[in-house]
N, C-alpha and C positions, 0 to 999 in steps of 0.2 A: 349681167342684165343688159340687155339692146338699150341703146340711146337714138335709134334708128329714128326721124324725126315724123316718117310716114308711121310708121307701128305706133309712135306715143299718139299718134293722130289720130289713129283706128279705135287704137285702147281707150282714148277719152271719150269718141262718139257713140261705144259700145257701151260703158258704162253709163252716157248719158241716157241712152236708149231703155237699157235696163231699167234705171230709176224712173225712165218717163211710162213704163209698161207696167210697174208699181203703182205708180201713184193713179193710173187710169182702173187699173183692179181695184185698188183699197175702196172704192163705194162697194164692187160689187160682193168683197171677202167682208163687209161690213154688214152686210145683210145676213148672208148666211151664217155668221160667226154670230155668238148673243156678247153681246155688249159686256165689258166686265170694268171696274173699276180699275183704275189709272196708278191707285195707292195700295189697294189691298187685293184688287183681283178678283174681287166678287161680283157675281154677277147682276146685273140690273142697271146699274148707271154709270155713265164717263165718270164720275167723283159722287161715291155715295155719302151718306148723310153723315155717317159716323166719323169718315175718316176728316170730310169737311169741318167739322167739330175738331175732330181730336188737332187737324193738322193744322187749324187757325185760320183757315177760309172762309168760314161762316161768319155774317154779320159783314162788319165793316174789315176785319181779318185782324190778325194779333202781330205785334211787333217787337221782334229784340234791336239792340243797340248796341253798336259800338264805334270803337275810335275810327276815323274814314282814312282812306288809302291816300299816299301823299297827293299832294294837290289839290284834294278834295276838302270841303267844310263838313261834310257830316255823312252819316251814311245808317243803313237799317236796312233789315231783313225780318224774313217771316217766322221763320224756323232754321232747325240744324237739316242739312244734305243726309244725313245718315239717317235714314229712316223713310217713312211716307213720304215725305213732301220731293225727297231723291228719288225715289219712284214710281210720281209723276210725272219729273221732272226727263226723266228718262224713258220715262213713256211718251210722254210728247214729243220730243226729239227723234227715238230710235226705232218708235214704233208705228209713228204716222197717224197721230193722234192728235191733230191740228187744236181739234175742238177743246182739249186742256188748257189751252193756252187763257180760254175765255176766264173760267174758275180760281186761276193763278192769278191774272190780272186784277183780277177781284179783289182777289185776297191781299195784294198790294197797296190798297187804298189806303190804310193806318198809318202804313211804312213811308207812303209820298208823306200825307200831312204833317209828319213828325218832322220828316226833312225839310218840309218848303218852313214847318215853322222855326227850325235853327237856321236856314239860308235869309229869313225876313221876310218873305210874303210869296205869293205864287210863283210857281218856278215850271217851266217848258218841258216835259218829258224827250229822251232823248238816249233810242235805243241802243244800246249795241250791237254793231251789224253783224251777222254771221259772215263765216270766207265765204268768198263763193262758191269753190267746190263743195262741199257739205249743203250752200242754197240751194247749188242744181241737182244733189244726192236728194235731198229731202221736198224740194218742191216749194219750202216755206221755211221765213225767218220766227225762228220761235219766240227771239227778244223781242221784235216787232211786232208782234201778236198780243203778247202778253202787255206791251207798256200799249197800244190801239184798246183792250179791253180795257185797266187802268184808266185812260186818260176818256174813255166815252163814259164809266162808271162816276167819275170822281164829277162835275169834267175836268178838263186843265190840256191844256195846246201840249201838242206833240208834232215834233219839226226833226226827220231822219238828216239828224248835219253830220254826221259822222260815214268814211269809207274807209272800206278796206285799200290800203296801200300792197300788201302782197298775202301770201299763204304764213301762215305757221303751223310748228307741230303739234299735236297732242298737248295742251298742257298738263292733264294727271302726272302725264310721263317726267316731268320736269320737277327740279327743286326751285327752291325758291328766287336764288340770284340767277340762274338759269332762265325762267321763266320771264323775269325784268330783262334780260338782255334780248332775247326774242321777240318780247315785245315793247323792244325802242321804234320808236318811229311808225309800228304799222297802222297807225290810225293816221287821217287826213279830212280834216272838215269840207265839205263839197264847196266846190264854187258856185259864187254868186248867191247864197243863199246869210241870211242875216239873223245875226247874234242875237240870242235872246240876254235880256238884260243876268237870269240866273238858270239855272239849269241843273236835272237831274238826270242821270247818268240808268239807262234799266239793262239788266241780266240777269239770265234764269239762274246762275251761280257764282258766290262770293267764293273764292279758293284765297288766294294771297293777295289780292288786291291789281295782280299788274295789268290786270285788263283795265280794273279801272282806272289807274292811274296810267297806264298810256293813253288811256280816249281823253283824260284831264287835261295831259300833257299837249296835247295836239289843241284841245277846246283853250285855253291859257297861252299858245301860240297866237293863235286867230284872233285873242284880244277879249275871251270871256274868264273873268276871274272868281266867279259865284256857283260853283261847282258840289253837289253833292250827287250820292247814289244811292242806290237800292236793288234787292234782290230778293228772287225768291226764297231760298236757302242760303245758308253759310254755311260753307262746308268746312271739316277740320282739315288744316293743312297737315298732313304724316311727314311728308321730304319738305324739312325744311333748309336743306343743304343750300 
């Protein structure tokens, strides 16, 4: 494989190129395509009635619980990754289906109020950010979308304090101490930007926690110690090596 510094330079403006020639299509392939849902594939609406129902979106949306990732006070999600609410979730992301992002968000609103009520009282929404190669692959932050719907629904303040520090890999790919060592250190709270007194933590997927417990880690540096999360799905961890 070339390391040649001009070629990686080509290859990255091409690729950029590409995704920017996508994303300038997807109105036009939205028209001619008929719409189908996000969860099951049927046609008619971005998120049909049934699957909103089935998959806990409807209403104020439905909520599980469990123990929170270290550093964190509490944490809740919508549903399990295996299923509908996974391919969604993966529809918004992989398929350039921005407008998901709104119905997910929605459907979060149980899962904040549960959190802000074991944190004490109102708490700051606070996404987590996508790398940025995958931001400028897709055009849009899918976290950020989902916790902006959330926080205009509920309402409740939303403050992006959180950056990327470098790339990582794939986590699916990874087990689980694996995954925590990857993600030491790659969060960094922005400068000049101020602490909310508590804070909740958004991502479209709970896997093993080390996502959120690096963004904790970095928020608990900076001097915030009132820390919970939330997600759309919880997925089962398989590699838990």
């Amino acid at each position: 494989m070339t390391h040649d510094p001009a070629w990686m330079q080509f290859t990255e403006r091409a690729r950029d190129a590409l995704a920017e020639l996508q994303r300038a299509a997807a109105p036009v392939l939205a028209l001619l395509a008929p719409q189908r849902c996000g969860a099951c594939g049927i046609e008619g609406a971005l998120l049909c009635s049934e699957c909103c129902d089935e998959l806990g979106l409807a209403g104020a949306g439905r909520v599980e619980r469990g123990a929170a990732p270290p550093g964190c006070a509490a944490g809740a999600w919508i549903g399990p990754y295996e299923g509908g609410l996974g391919e969604a979730v993966r529809a918004l992301k992989f398929h350039d289906l921005p407008a998901l992002a709104e119905p997910l968000g929605l459907g979060l609103r149980s899962a904040i109020r549960v959190v802000q009520q074991e944190l004490g009282g109102d708490a700051t929404l606070v996404p987590i950010p996508t790398d940025p190669a995958r931001l400028r692959d897709r055009g849009f932050d899918h976290a950020a979308l989902i916790a902006a719907a959330a926080a205009r629904a509920l309402p409740c303040a939303l403050v992006p304090l959180l950056e990327r520090t470098r790339a990582v890999p794939a986590l699916h790919t990874l087990g689980r101490a694996e995954r925590r060592r990857v993600m030491d250190r790659v969060f960094a709270v922005r400068a000049g930007v101020k602490l909310p007194q508590r804070v909740i933590l958004v991502d479209d997927i709970w896997t093993s926690g080390a996502t959120f417990e690096a963004a904790a880690g970095a928020l608990r540096a900076a001097g915030c110690t009132t820390i919970g999360v939330v997600a759309v799905a919880r997925e089962a961890l398989v590699n838990s090596a």
